[in-house]
Structures are given as C-alpha cells and as structure tokens.
N, CA, C and O atoms as a GROMACS GRO file, in nm:
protein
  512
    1UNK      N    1  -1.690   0.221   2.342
    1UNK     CA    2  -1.667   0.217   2.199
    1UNK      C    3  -1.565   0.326   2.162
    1UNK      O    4  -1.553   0.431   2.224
    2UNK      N    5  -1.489   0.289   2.049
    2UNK     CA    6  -1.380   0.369   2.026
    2UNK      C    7  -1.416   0.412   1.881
    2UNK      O    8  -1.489   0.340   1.812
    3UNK      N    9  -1.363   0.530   1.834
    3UNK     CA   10  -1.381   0.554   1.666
    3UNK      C   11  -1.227   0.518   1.595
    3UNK      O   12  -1.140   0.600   1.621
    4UNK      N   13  -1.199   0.435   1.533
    4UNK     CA   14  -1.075   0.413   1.420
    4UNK      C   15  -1.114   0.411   1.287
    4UNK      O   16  -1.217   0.366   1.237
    5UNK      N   17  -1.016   0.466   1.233
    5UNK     CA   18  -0.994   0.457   1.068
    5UNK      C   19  -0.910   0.386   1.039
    5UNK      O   20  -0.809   0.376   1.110
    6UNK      N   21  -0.935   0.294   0.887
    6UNK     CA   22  -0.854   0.236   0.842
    6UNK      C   23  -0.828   0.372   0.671
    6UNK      O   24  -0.899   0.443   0.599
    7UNK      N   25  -0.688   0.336   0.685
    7UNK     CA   26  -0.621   0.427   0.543
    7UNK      C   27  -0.569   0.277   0.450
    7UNK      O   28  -0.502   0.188   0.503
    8UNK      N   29  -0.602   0.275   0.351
    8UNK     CA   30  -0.570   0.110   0.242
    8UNK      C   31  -0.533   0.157   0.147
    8UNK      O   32  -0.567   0.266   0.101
    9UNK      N   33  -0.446   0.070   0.095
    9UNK     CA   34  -0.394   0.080  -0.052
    9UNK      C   35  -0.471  -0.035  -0.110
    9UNK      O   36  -0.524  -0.124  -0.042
   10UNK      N   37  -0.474  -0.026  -0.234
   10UNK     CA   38  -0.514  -0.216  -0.316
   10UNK      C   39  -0.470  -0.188  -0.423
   10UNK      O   40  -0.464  -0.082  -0.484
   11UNK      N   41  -0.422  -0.334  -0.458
   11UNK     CA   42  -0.329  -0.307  -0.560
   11UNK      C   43  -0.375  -0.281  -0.662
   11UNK      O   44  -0.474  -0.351  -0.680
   12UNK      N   45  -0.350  -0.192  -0.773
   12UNK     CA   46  -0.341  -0.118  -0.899
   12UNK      C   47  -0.378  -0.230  -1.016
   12UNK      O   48  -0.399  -0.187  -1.130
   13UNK      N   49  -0.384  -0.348  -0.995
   13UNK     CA   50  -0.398  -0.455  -1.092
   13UNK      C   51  -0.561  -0.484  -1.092
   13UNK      O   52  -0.618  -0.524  -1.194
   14UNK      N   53  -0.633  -0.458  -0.960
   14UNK     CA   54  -0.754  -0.517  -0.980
   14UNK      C   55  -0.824  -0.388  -1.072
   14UNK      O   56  -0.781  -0.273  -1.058
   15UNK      N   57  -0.899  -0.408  -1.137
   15UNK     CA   58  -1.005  -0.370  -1.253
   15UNK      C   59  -1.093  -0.299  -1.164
   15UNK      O   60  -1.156  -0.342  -1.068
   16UNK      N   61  -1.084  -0.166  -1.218
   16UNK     CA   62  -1.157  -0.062  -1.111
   16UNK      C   63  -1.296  -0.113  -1.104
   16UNK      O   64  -1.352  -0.089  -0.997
   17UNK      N   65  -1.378  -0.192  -1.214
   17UNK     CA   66  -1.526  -0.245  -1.170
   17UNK      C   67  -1.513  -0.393  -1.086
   17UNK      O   68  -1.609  -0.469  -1.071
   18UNK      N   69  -1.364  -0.420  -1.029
   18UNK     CA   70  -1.404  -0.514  -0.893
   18UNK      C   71  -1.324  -0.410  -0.781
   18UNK      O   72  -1.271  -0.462  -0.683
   19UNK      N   73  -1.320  -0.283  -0.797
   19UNK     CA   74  -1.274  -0.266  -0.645
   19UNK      C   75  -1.390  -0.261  -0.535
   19UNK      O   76  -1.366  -0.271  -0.414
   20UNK      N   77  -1.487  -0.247  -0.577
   20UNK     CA   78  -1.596  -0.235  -0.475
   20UNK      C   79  -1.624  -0.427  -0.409
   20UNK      O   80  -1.701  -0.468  -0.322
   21UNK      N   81  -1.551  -0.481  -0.474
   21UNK     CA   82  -1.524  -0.604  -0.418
   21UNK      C   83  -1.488  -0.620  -0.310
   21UNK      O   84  -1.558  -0.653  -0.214
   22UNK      N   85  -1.311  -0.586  -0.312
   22UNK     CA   86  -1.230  -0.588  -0.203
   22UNK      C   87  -1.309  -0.481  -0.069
   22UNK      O   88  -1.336  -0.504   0.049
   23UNK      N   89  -1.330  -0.347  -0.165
   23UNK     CA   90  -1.387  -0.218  -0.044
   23UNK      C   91  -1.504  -0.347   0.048
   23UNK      O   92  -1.556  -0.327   0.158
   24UNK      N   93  -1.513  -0.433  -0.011
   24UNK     CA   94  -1.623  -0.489   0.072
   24UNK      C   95  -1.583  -0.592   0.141
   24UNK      O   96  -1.622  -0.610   0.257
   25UNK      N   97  -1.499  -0.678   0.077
   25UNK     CA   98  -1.415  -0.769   0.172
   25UNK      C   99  -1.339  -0.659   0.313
   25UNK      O  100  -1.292  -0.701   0.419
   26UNK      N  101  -1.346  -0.547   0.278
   26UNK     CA  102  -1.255  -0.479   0.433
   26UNK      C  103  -1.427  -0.459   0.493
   26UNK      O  104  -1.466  -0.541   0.577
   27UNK      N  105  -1.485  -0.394   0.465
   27UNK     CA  106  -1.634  -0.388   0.529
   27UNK      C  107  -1.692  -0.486   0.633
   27UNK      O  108  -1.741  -0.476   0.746
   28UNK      N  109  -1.661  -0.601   0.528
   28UNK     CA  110  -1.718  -0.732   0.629
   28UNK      C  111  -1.610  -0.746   0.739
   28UNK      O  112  -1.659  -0.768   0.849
   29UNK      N  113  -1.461  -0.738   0.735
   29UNK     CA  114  -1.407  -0.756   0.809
   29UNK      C  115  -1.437  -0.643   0.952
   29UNK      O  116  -1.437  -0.669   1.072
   30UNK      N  117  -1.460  -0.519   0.885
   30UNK     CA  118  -1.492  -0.440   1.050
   30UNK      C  119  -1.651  -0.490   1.105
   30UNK      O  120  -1.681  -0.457   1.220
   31UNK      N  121  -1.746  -0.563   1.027
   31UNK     CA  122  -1.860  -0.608   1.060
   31UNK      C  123  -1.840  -0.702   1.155
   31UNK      O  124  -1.886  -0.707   1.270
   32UNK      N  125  -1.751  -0.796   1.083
   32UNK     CA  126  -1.764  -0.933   1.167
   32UNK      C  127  -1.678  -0.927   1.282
   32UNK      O  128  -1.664  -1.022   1.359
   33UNK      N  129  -1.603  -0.781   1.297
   33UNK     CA  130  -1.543  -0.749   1.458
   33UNK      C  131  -1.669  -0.678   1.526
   33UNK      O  132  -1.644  -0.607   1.624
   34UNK      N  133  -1.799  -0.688   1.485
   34UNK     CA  134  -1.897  -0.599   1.564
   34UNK      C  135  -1.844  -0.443   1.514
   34UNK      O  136  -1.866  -0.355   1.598
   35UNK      N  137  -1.780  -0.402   1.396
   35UNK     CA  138  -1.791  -0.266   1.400
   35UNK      C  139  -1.907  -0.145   1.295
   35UNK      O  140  -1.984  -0.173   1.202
   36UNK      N  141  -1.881  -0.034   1.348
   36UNK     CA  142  -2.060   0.007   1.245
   36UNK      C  143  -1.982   0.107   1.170
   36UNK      O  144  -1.920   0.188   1.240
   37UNK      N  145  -1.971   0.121   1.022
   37UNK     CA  146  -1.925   0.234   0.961
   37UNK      C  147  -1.954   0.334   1.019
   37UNK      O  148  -2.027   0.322   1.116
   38UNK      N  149  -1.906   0.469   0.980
   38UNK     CA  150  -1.927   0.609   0.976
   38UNK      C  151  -1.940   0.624   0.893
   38UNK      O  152  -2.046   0.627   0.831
   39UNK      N  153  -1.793   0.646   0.845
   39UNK     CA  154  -1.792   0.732   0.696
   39UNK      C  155  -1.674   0.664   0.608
   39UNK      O  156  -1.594   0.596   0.672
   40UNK      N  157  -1.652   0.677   0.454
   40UNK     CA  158  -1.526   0.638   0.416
   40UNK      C  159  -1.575   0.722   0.296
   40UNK      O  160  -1.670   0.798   0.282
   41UNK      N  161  -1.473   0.679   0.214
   41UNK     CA  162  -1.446   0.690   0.057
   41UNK      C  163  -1.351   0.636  -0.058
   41UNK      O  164  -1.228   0.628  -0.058
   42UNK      N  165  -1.437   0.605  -0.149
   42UNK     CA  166  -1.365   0.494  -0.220
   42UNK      C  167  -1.238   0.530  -0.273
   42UNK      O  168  -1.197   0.642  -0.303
   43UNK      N  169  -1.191   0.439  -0.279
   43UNK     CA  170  -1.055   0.433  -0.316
   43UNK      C  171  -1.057   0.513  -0.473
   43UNK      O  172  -1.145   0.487  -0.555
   44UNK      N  173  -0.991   0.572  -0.490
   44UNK     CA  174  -0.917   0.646  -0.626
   44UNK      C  175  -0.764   0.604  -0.664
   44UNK      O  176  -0.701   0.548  -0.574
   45UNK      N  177  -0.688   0.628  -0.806
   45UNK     CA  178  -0.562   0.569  -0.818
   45UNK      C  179  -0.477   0.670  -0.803
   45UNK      O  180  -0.491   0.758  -0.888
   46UNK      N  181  -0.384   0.691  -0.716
   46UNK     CA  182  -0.268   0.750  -0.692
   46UNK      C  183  -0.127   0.667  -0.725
   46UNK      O  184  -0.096   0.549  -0.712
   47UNK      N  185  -0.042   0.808  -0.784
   47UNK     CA  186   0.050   0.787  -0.741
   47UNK      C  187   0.122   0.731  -0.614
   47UNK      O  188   0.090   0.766  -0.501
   48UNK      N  189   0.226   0.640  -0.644
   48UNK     CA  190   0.242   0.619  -0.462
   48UNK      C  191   0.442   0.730  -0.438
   48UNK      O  192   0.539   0.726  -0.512
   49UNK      N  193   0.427   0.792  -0.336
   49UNK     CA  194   0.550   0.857  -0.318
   49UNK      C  195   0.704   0.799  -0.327
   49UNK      O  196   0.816   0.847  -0.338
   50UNK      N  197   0.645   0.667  -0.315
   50UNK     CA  198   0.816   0.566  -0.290
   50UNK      C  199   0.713   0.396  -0.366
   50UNK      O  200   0.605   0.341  -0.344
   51UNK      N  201   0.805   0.380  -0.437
   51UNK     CA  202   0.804   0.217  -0.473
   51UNK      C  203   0.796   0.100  -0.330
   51UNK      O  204   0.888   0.073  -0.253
   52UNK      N  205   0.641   0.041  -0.329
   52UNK     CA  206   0.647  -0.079  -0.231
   52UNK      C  207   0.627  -0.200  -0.295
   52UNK      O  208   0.593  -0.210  -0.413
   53UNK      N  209   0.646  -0.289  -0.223
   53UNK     CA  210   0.624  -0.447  -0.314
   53UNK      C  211   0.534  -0.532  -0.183
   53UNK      O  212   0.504  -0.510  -0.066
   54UNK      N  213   0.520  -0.620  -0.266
   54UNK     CA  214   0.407  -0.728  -0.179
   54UNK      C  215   0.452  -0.865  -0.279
   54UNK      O  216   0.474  -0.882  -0.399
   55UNK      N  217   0.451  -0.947  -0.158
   55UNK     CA  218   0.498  -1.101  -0.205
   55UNK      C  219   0.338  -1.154  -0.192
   55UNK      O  220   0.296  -1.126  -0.079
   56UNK      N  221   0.265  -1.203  -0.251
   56UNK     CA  222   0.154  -1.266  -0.300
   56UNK      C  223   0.208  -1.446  -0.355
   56UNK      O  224   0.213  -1.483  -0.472
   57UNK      N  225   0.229  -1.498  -0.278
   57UNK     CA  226   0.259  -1.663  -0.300
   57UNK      C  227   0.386  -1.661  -0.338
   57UNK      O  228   0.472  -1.602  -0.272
   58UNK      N  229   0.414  -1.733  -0.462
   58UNK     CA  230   0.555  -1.705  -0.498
   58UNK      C  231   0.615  -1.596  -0.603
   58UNK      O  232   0.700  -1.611  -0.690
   59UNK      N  233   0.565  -1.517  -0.577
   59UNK     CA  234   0.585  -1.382  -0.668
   59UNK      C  235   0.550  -1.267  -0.578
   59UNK      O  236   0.461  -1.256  -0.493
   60UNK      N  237   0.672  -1.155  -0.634
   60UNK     CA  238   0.670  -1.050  -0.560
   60UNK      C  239   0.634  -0.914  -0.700
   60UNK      O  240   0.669  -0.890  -0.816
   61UNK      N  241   0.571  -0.872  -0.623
   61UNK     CA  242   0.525  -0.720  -0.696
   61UNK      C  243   0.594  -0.601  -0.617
   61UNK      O  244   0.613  -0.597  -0.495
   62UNK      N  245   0.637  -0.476  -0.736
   62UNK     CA  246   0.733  -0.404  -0.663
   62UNK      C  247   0.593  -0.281  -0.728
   62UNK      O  248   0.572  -0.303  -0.847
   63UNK      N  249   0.517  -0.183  -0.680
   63UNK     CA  250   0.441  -0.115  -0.731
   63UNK      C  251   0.488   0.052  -0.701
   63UNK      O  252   0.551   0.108  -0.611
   64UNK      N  253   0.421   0.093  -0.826
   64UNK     CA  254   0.449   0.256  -0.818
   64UNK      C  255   0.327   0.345  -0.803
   64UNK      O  256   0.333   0.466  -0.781
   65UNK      N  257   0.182   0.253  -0.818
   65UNK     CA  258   0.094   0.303  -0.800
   65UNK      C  259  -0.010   0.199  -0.729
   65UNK      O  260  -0.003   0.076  -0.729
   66UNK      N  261  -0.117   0.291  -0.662
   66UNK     CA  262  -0.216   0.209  -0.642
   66UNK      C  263  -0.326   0.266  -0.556
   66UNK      O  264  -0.307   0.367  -0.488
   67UNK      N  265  -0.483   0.177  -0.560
   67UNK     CA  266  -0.614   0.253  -0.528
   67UNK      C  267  -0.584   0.305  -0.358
   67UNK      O  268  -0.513   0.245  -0.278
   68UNK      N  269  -0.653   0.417  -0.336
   68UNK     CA  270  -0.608   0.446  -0.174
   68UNK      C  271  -0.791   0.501  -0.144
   68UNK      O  272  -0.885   0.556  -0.203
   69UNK      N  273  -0.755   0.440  -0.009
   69UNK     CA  274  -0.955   0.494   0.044
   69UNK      C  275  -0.876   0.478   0.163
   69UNK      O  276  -0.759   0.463   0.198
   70UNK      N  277  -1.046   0.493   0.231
   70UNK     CA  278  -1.028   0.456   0.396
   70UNK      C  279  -1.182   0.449   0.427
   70UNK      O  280  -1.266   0.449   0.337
   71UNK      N  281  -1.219   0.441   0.582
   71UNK     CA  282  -1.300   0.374   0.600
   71UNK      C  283  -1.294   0.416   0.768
   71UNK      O  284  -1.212   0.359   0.839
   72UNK      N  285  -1.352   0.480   0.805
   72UNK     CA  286  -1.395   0.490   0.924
   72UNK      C  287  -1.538   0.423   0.983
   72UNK      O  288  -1.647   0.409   0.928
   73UNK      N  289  -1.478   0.379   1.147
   73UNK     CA  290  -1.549   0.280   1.177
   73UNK      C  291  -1.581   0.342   1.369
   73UNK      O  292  -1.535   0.448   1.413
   74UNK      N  293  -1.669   0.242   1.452
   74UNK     CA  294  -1.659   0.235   1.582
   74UNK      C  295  -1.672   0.127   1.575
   74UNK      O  296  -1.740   0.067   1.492
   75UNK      N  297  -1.575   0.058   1.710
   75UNK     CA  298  -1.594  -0.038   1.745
   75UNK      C  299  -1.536  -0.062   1.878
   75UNK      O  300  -1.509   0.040   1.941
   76UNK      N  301  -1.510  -0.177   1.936
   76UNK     CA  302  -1.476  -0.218   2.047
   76UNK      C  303  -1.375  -0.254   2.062
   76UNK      O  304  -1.347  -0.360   2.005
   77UNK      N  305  -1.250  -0.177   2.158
   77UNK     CA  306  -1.130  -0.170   2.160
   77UNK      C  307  -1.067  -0.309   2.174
   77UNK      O  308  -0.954  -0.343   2.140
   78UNK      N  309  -1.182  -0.397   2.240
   78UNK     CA  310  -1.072  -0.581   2.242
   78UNK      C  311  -1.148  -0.612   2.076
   78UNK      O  312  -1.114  -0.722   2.034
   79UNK      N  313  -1.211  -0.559   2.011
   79UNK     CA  314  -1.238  -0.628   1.874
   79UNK      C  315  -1.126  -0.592   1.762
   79UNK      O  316  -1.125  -0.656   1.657
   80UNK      N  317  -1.033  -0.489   1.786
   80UNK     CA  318  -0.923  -0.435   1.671
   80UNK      C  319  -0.825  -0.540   1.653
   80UNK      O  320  -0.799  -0.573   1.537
   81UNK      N  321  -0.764  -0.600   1.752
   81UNK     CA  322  -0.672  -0.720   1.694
   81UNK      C  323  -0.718  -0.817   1.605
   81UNK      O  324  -0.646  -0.890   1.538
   82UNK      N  325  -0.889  -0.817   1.607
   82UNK     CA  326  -0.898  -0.928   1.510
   82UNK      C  327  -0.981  -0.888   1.382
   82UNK      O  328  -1.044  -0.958   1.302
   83UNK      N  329  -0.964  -0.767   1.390
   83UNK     CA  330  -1.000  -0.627   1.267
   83UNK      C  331  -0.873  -0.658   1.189
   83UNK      O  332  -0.860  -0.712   1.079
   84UNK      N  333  -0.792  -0.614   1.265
   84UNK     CA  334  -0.628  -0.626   1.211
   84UNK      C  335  -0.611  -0.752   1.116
   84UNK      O  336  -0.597  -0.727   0.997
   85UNK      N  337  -0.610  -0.906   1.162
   85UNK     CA  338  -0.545  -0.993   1.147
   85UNK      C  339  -0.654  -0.992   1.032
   85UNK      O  340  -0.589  -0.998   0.928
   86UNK      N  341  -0.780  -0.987   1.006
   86UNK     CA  342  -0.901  -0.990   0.877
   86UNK      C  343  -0.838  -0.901   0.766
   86UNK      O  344  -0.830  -0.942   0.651
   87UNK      N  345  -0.804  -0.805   0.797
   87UNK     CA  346  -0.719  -0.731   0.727
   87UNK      C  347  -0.620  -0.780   0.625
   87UNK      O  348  -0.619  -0.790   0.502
   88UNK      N  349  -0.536  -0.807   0.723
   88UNK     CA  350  -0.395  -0.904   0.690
   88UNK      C  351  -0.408  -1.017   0.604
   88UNK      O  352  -0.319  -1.065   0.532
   89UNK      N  353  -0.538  -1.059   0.617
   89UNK     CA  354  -0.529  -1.165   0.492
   89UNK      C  355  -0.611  -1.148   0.342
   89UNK      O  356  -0.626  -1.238   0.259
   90UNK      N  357  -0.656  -1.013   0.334
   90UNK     CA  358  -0.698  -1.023   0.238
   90UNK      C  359  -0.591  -0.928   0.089
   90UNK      O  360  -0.555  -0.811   0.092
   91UNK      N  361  -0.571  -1.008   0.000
   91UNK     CA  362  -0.452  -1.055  -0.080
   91UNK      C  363  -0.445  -0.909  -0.160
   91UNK      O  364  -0.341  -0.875  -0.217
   92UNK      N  365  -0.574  -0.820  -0.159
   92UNK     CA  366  -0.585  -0.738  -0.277
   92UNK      C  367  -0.530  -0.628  -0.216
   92UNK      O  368  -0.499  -0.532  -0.286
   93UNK      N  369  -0.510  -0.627  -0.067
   93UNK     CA  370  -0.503  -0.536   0.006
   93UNK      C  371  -0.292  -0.500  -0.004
   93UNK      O  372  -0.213  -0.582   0.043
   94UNK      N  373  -0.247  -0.374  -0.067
   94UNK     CA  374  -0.149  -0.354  -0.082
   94UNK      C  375  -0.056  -0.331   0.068
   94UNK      O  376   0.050  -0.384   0.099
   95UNK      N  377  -0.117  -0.258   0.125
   95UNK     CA  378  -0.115  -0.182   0.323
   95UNK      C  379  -0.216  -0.131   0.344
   95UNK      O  380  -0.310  -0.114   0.267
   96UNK      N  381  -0.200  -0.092   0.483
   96UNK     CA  382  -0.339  -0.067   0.561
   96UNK      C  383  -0.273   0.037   0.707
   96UNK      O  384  -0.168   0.016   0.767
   97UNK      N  385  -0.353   0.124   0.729
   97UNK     CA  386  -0.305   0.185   0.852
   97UNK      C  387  -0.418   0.197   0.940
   97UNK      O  388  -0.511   0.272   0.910
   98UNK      N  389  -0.418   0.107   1.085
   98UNK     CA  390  -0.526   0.107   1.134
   98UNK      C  391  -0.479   0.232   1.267
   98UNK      O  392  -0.366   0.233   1.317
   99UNK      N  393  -0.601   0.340   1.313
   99UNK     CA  394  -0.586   0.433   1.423
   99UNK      C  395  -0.686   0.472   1.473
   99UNK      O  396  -0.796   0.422   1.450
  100UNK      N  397  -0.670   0.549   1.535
  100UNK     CA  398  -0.794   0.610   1.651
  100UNK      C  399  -0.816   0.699   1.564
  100UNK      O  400  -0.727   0.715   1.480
  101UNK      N  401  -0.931   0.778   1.555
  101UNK     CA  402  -0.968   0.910   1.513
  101UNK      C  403  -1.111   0.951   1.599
  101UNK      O  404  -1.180   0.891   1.682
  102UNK      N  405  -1.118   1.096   1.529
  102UNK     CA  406  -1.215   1.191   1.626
  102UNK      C  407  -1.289   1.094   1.494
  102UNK      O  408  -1.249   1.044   1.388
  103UNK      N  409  -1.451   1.104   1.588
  103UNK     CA  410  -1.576   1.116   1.541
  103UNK      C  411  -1.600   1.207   1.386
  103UNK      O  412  -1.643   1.150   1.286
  104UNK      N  413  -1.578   1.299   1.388
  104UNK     CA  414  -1.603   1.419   1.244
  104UNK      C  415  -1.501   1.390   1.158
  104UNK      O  416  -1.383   1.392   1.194
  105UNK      N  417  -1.534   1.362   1.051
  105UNK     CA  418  -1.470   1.376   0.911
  105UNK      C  419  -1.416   1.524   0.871
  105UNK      O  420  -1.481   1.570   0.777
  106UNK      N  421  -1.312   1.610   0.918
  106UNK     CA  422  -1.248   1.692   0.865
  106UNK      C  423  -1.190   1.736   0.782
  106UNK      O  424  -1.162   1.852   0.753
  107UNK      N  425  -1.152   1.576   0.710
  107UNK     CA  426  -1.032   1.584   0.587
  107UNK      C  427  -1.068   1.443   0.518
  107UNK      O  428  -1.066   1.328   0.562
  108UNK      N  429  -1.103   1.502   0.383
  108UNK     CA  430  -1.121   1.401   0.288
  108UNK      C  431  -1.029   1.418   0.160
  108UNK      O  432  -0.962   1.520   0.172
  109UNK      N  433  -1.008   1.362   0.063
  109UNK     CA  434  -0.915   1.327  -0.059
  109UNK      C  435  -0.986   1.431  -0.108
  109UNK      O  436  -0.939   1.545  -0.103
  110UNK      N  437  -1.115   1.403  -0.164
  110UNK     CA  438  -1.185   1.440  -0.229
  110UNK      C  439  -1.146   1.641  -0.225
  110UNK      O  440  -1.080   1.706  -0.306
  111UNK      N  441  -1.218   1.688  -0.097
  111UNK     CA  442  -1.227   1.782  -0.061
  111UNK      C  443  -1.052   1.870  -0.075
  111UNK      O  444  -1.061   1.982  -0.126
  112UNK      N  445  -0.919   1.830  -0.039
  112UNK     CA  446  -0.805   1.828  -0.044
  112UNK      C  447  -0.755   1.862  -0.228
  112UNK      O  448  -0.697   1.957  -0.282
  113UNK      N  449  -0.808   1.738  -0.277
  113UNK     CA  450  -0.787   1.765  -0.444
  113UNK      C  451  -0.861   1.887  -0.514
  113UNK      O  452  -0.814   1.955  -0.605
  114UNK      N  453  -0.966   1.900  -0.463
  114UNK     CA  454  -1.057   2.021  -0.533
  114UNK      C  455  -1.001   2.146  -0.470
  114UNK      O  456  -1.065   2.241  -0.515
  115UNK      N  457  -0.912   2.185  -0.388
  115UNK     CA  458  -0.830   2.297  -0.337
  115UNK      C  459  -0.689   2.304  -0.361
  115UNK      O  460  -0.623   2.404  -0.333
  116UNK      N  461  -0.628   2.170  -0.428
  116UNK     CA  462  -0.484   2.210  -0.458
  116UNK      C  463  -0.434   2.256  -0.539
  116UNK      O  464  -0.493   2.255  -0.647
  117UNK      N  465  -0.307   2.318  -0.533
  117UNK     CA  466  -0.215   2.399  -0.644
  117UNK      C  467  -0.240   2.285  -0.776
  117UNK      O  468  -0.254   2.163  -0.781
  118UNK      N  469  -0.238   2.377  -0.860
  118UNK     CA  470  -0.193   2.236  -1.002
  118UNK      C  471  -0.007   2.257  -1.008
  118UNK      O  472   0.061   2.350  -1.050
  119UNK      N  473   0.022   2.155  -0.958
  119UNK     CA  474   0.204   2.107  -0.997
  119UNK      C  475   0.251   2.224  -1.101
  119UNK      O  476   0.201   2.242  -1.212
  120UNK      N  477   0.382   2.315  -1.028
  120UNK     CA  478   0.427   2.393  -1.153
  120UNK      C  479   0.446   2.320  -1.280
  120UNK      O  480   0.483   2.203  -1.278
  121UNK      N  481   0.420   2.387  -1.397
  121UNK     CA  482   0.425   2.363  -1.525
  121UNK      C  483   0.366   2.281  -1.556
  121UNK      O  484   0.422   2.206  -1.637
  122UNK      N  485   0.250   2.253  -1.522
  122UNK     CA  486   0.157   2.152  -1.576
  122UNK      C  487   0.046   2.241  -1.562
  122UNK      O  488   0.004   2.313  -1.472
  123UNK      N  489   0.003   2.208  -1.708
  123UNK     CA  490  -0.098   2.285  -1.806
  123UNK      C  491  -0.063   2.440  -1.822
  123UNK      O  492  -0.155   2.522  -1.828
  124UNK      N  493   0.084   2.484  -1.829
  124UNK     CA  494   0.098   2.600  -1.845
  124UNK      C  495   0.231   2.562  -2.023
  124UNK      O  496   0.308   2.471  -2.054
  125UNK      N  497   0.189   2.690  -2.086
  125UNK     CA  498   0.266   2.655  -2.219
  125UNK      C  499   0.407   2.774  -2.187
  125UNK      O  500   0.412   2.883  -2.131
  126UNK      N  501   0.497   2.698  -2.248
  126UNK     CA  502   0.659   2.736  -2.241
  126UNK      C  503   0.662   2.855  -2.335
  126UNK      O  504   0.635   2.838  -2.454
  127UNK      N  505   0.696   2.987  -2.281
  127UNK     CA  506   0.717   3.086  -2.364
  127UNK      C  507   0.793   3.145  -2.464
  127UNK      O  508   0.768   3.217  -2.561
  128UNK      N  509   0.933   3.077  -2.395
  128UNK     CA  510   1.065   3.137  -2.386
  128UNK      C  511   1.076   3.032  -2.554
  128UNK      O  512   1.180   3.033  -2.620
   0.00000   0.00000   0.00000
C-alpha cells in the first residue's frame, strides 16, 4: 500500500452548500479504487495565482478563482490509474494533482493561514 494525496480545485460556481457534494463524488472515487482516507480538508475559496479555463461541453470557462482542498488517501499502487481517470470525469472538478506523500499531515491551509503575514497595506491606514 502506498499513501497519495490528491490537491483539487472546483469550480467557484458551485454553491458552497453543494460542495460537500462533489468533496464526495472525489471520495467515492478513491473508495471505489479500494482506497481508505486519512486525512483531508475541505475545500475553501481562493484566489487562483494565474487565470485557468475548463471547456465543460460547448462552453469554455476562463476562472480567476476557485474552492481548493485535498484529500489524502492509501491505496494500491495498480488502483491510481483508475483513481485518476474517476477523477477526470467529474465536471465540477476544475484540476487535480494526484502524488505520493508521507503518512503525517505536516502542512495544512488551515494551519499556514493562521501564521501568515497580512499582505502589506492591508488593514493598515495611510498617514502621509
């Protein structure tokens, strides 16, 4: 057995009381590869660093934001290609980064945001 994380975007359009939808459409997909959670955390809305788009039928979306989680899992190294391709088809899903990781949760969003700088000049008043 191997430990991987998946890192997801979803797109910014679904209604934050159905994201636990999709978070679950990826769930079933590491289930039905035989895989057993660890650990994750739900997606929150970020900024995204660079403009991506996604063609969804005949329309393309060019986005500047959108929900980001992840989802750590074990499973069985011939079960990830078809982790992957479950992935790949579900529509809400903006990208996805599937990898190996250690066992221990070291670094979470959560934990990261509650220690960062606040952005110069934000929430500070102009003197001059």
């Amino acid at each position: 057995m191997q430990i991987y994380e998946i890192g997801y975007l979803i797109l910014p359009s679904i209604p934050e009381d159905k994201l636990s939808t999709v978070t679950d459409k990826i769930r079933k997909v590491i289930a039905d590869g035989e895989g057993t959670e660890i650990d994750a955390e739900d997606p929150f809305k970020e900024d995204l660093a660079y403009s991506m788009s996604k063609t969804i039928g005949a329309s393309r979306y060019v986005l500047n934001d959108a929900y980001l989680g992840w989802i750590k899992f074990e499973a069985e190294r011939s079960s990830v290609p078809d982790i992957k391709l479950g992935l790949d088809k579900i529509e809400e899903v903006l990208r996805f980064l599937l990898i190996k990781a250690p066992r221990e949760t070291t670094f979470t969003f959560t934990k990261a945001r509650a220690v960062a700088p606040t952005p110069a000049g934000v929430g500070v008043e102009n003197t001059v």
